[in-house]
C-alpha positions in Angstrom: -160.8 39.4 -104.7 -158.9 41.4 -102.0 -161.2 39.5 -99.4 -160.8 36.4 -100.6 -157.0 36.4 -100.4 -157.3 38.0 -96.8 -159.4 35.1 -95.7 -157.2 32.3 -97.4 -154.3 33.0 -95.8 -155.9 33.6 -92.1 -157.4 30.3 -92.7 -154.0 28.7 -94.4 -152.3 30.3 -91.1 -155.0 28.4 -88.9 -154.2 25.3 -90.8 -150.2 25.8 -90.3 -150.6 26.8 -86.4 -152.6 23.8 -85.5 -150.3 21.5 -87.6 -147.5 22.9 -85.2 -149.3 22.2 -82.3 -149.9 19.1 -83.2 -145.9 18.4 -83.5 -145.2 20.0 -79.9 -148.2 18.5 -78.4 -150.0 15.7 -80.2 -153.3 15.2 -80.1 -155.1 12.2 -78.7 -156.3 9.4 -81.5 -156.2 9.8 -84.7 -156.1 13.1 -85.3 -152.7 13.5 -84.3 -151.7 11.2 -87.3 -153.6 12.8 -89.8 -152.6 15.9 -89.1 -148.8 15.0 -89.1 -150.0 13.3 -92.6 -151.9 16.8 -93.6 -148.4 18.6 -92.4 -146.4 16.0 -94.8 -148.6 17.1 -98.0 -148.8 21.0 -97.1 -145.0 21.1 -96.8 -144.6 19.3 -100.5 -147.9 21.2 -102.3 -146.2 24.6 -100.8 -142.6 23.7 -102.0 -144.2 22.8 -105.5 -145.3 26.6 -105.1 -142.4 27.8 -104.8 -140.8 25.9 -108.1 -143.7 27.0 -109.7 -143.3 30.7 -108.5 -139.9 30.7 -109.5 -140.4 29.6 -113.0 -143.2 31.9 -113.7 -142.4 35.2 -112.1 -138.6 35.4 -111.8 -138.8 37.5 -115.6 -141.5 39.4 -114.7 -141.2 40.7 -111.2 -137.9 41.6 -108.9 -137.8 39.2 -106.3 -136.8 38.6 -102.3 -136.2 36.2 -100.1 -139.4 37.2 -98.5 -141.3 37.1 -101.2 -140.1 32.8 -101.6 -141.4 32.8 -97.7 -144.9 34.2 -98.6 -145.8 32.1 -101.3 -144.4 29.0 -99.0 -146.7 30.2 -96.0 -149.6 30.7 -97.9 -149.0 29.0 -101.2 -152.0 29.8 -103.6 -153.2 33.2 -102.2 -149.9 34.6 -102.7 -149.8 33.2 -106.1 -152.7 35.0 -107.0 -151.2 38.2 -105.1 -148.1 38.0 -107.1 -150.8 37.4 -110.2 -152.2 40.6 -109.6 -148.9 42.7 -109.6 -147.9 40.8 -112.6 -151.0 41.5 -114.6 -151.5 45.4 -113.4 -148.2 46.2 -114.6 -148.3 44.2 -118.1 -151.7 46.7 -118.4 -149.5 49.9 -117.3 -147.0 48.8 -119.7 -149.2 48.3 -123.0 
């Protein structure tokens, strides 16, 4: 599982540094449009994230600013890092 959030977020980085790129030095055709598009939805799908971070771990876990910034950056493979921490303390605590 370790891995597999590892990879996400190099890939979800990939994804982020070629969307920004793409704002400072547009591609040619139609890629730069779909990309700008793809930038549009990532932003919105990651704030969503966020809300939905907020609402769900603000009770259980002690949270930082930086902790907002990770789950914005990398939206569902924080989510399940956060997951993790959430459900190895609930099994500490029973």
């Amino acid at each position: 599982m370790q891995f597999f959030i590892m990879a996400g977020k190099a890939a979800t980085l990939f994804a982020w540094l070629i969307m920004a790129y793409n704002l400072m030095a547009p591609f040619t055709g139609n890629i730069a449009v779909i990309l700008n598009i793809l930038l549009a939805i990532t932003i919105f799908m990651h704030c969503f994230q966020v809300v939905i971070f907020h609402t769900l771990f603000k009770s259980l876990l002690t949270l930082k600013k930086s902790d907002y910034f990770s789950v914005f950056a990398f939206g569902i493979f924080s989510l399940l890092k956060y997951r993790s921490q959430v459900m190895q303390k609930l099994a500490k605590s029973s």
